[in-house]
N, C-alpha and C positions, 0 to 999 in steps of 0.2 A: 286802231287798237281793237283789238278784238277780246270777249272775256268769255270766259267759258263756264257754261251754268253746268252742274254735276247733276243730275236728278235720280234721287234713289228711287230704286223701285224695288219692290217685293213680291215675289213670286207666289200664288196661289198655295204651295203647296210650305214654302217659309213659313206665310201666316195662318195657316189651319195645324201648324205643328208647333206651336205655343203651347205652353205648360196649360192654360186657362181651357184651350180647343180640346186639347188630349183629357185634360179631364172631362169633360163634356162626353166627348168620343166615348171613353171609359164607364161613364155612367150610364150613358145611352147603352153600349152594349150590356151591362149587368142587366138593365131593366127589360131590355130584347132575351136575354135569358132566360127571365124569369117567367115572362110572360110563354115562353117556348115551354120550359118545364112546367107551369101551374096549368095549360091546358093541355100536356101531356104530347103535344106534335112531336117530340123529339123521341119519345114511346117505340123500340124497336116494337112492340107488339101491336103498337098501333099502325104502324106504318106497314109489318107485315097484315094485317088486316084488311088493311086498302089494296095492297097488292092481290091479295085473294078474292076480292069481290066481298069482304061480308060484313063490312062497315062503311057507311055513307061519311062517316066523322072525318074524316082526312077530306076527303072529295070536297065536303061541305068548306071546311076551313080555305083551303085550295080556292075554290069558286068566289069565297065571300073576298078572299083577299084580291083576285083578278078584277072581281068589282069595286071596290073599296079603290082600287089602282087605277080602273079605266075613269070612275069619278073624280078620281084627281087629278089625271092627266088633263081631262074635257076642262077643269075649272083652270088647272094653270094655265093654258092654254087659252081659254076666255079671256083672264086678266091680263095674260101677256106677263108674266111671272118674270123675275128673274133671280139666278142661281143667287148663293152667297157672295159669291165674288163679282157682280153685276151684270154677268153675261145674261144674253134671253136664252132662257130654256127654249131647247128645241129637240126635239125627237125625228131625226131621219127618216126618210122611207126606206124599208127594207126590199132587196131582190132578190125575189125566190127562188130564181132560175132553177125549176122543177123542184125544189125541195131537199134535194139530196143530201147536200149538206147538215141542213136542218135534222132533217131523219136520223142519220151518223151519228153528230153530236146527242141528239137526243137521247137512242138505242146506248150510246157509252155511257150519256148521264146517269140515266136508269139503271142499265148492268150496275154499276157502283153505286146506286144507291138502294136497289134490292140485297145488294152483297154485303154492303157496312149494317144496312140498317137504315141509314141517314143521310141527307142530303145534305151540302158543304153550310147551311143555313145554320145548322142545332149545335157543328160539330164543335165546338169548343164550348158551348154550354152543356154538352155531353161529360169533356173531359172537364169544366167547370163540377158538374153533378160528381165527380169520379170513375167514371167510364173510361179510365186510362188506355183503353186499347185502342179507342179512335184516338189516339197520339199517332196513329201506324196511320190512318183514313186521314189525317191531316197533314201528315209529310208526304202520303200519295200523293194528296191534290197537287200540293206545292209541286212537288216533282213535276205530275202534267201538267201543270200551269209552265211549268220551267221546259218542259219538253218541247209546248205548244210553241212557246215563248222561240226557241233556235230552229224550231222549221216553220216558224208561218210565212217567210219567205217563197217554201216552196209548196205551197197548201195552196188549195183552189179559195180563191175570197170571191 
């Protein structure tokens, strides 16, 4: 006779979609808002100002966060970290093969975000502020993200 054990399981993405996660999620982003608007990054004028050479203040912010990011990678990495859901953090190696791609994507980043104003970071604490126009900068993304999404089959990776 044979018995058959049933064992549930929960997908990653089930249990971070709890009423309890979402609000978390929810709060974390209001507080990522605000910190965006109370030091002004999300500043179409600040942002044009970096683009022009004549404020160090984006650049700065920019630099301190890359650092702020490589210290924490070095220290997960020390500890041997692991995600929420118990996997090991691990960060892949990237292959540059000349850069090309890297440059592309970069060059369209930029175009769009010399053009909005904003990079995809601010833009919903933008339209949170009432900047309703980047509603238009937020269904673009979606679109290339949606666009990116049906040809990366035939994109060079």
């Amino acid at each position: 006779m044979t018995t058959k054990i049933q064992i549930e399981t929960e997908t990653v993405s089930e249990r971070h979609a709890t009423p309890a996660f979402l609000v978390i999620y929810l709060l974390l982003g209001v507080a990522f808002g605000v910190v965006l608007t109370r030091s002004e990054v999300l500043s179409w004028f600040r942002i044009q100002e970096m683009f022009r050479f004549q404020s160090f203040r984006m650049y700065g912010i920019i630099g301190s966060a890359i650092a702020i990011a490589a210290v924490s990678v070095a220290i997960l990495k020390t500890l041997g970290a692991k995600s929420a859901t118990g996997e090991p953090i691990s960060i892949p190696k990237k292959q540059l093969d000349g850069g090309v791609r890297y440059a592309v994507g970069g060059t369209i980043f930029g175009l769009g975000w010399a053009l909005t104003g904003a990079c995809p970071g601010p833009l919903f604490a933008l339209i949170g502020n009432g900047v309703s126009v980047m509603i238009v900068a937020v269904l673009s993304a979606l679109a290339g993200t949606w666009a990116y999404a049906m040809l990366r089959s035939r994109l060079p990776h």
